[in-house]
C-alpha positions as CSV (number, residue, x, y, z in Angstrom):
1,X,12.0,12.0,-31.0
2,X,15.7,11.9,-29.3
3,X,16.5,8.5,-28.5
4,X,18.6,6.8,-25.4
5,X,22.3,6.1,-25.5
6,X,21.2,2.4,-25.1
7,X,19.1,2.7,-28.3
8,X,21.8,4.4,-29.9
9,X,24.1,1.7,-28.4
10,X,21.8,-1.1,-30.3
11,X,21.4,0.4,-32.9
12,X,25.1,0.9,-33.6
13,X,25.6,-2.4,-32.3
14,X,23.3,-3.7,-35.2
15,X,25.0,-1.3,-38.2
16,X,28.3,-3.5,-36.9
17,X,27.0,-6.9,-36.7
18,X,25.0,-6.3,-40.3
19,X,28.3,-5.0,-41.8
20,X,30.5,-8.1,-40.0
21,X,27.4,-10.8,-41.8
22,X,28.3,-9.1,-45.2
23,X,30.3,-11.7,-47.4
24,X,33.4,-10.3,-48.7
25,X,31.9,-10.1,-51.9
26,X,29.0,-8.1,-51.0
27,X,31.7,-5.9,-49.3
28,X,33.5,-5.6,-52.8
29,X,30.3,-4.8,-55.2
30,X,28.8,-2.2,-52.4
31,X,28.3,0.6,-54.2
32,X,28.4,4.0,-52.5
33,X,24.9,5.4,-52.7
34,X,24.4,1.3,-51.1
35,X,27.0,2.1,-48.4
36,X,25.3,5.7,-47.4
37,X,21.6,4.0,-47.4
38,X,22.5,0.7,-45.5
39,X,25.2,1.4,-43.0
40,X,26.0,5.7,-42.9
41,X,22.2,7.0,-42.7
42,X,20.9,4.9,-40.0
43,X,24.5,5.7,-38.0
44,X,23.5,9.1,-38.4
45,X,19.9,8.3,-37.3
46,X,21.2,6.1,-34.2
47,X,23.0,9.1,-32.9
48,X,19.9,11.2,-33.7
49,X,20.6,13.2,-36.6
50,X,17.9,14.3,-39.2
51,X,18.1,12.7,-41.6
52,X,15.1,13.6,-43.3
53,X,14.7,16.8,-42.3
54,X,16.8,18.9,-45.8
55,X,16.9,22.1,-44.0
56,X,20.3,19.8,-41.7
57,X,20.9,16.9,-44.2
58,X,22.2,17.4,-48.2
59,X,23.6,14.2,-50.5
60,X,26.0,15.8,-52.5
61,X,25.0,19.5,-52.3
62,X,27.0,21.1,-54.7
63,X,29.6,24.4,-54.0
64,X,32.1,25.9,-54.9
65,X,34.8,23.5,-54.1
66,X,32.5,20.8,-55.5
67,X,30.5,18.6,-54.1
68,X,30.9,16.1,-50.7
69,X,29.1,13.3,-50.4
70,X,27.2,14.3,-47.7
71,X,26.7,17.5,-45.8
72,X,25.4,18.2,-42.2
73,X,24.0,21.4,-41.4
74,X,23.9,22.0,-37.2
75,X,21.4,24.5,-35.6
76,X,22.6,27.1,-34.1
77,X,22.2,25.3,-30.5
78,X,22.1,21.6,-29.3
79,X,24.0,19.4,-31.8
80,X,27.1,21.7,-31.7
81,X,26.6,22.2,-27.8
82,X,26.9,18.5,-27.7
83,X,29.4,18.1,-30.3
84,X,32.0,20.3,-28.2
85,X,31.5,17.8,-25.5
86,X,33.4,15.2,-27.6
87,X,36.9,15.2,-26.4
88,X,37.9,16.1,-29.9
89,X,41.3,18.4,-29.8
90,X,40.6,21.5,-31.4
91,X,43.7,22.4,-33.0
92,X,44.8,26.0,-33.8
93,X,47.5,27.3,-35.8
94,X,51.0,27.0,-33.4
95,X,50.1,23.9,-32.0
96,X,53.0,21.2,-32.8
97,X,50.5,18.8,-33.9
98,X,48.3,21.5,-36.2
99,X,51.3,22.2,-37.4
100,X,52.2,18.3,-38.4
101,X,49.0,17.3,-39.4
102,X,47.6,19.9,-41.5
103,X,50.3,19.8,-44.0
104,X,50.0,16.1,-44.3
105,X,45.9,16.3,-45.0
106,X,45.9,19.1,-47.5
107,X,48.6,17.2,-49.9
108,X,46.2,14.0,-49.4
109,X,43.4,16.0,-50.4
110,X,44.9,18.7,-52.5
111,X,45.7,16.6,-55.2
112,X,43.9,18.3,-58.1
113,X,43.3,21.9,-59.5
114,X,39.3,21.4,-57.9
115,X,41.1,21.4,-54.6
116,X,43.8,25.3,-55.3
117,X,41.6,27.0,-53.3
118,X,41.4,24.7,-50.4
119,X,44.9,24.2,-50.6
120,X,45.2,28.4,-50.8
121,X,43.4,28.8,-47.7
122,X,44.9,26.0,-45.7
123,X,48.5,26.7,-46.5
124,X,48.4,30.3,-47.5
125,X,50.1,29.7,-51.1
126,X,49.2,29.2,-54.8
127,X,48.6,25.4,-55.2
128,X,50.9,24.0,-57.7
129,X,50.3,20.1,-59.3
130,X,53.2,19.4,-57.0
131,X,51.6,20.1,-54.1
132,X,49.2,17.0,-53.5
133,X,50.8,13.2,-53.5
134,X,48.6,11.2,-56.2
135,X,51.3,8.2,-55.9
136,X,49.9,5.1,-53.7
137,X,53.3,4.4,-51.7
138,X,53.7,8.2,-50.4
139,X,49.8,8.4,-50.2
140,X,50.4,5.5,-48.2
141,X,53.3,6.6,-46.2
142,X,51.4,10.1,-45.5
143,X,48.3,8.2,-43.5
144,X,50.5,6.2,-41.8
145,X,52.4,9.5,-40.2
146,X,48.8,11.0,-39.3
147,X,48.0,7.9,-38.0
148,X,50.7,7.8,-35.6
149,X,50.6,11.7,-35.1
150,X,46.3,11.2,-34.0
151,X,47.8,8.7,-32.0
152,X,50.2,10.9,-30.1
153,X,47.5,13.9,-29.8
154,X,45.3,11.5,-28.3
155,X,47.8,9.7,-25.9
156,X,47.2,6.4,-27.4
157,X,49.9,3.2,-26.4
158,X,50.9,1.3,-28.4
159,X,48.9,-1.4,-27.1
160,X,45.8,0.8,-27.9
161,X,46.8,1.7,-31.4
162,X,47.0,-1.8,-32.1
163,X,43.7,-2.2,-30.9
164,X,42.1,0.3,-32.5
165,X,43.7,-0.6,-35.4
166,X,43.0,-4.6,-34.7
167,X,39.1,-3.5,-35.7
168,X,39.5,-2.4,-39.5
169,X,39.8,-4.5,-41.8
170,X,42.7,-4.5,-44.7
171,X,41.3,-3.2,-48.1
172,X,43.6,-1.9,-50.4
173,X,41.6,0.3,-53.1
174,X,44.7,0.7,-55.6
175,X,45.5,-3.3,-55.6
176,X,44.2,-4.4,-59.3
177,X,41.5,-6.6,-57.5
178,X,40.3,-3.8,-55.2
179,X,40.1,-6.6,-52.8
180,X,42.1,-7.1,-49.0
181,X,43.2,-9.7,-47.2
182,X,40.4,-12.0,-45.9
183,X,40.2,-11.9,-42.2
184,X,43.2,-9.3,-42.4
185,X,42.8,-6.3,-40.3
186,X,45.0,-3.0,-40.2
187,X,46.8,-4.2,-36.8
188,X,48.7,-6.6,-38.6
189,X,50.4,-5.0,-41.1
């Protein structure tokens, strides 16, 4: 049964304030599987997605490529009907920022043999080890350029970059501790 934008809303609203109430401890020893039960299913449930339903909802479904985490399978009506009313850009090949970004992405993600294919198909030659960063400061440096070029495709101020940015916390996954700052958050740094 579809459900309002104001349950939706509350819902979301309650994934947030559940995630905020988590110590930063409990944040640390999540584990994934803990992350996709507690906080990413019922997301996808509050904006009405099947969840249950395995015909439009695989863990880990396994292809060629290998195997995401999650995959969601749309009908052929409704969800992408609704999805194409999201005012997502949809970038296509000669367009300054497809042309920024989608370099950028595929050496983030590109950065093992699993990935030549991908990496093939998205920029049209032979993947070489070369090809995807694995070292933290460029990795680093090459999401803060897509951050600031999403920023510029969307029109975003400053002032609202530092806002968005002002709501994630700082977690830094190749410090030794795996921890972040306490408090912290993205806007600051």
């Amino acid at each position: 049964m579809p459900i309002s934008q104001n349950q939706a809303r509350t819902r979301i609203g309650e994934l947030i304030d559940k995630y905020r109430a988590m110590s930063a401890l409990d944040k640390k020893q999540i584990t994934e599987a803990g992350v996709v039960h507690q906080f990413i299913d019922p997301l996808l449930a509050a904006l009405g997605w099947p969840i249950h339903d395995p015909a439009r909802y695989k863990y880990e479904l396994r292809t060629q490529a290998g195997h995401p985490d999650m995959t969601l399978i749309p009908e052929q009506s409704g969800t992408i009907f609704y999805l194409y009313q999201l005012p997502v850009p949809r970038l296509t090949a000669g367009n300054r920022f497809f042309g920024a970004i989608v370099p950028r992405a595929a050496r983030l993600t590109c950065t093992s043999a699993a990935f030549a294919d991908l990496w093939q198909a998205v920029m049209g030659e032979a993947w070489t080890p070369a090809a995807g960063v694995t070292d933290a400061v460029e990795r680093q440096a090459l999401r803060d350029e897509l951050d600031a070029l999403v920023a510029h495709l969307y029109g975003l101020t400053r002032a609202d970059f530092a806002h968005i940015l002002g709501g994630f916390p700082l977690v830094f996954p190749d410090d030794a501790s795996g921890g972040g700052e306490e408090g912290g958050t993205a806007a600051g740094v």
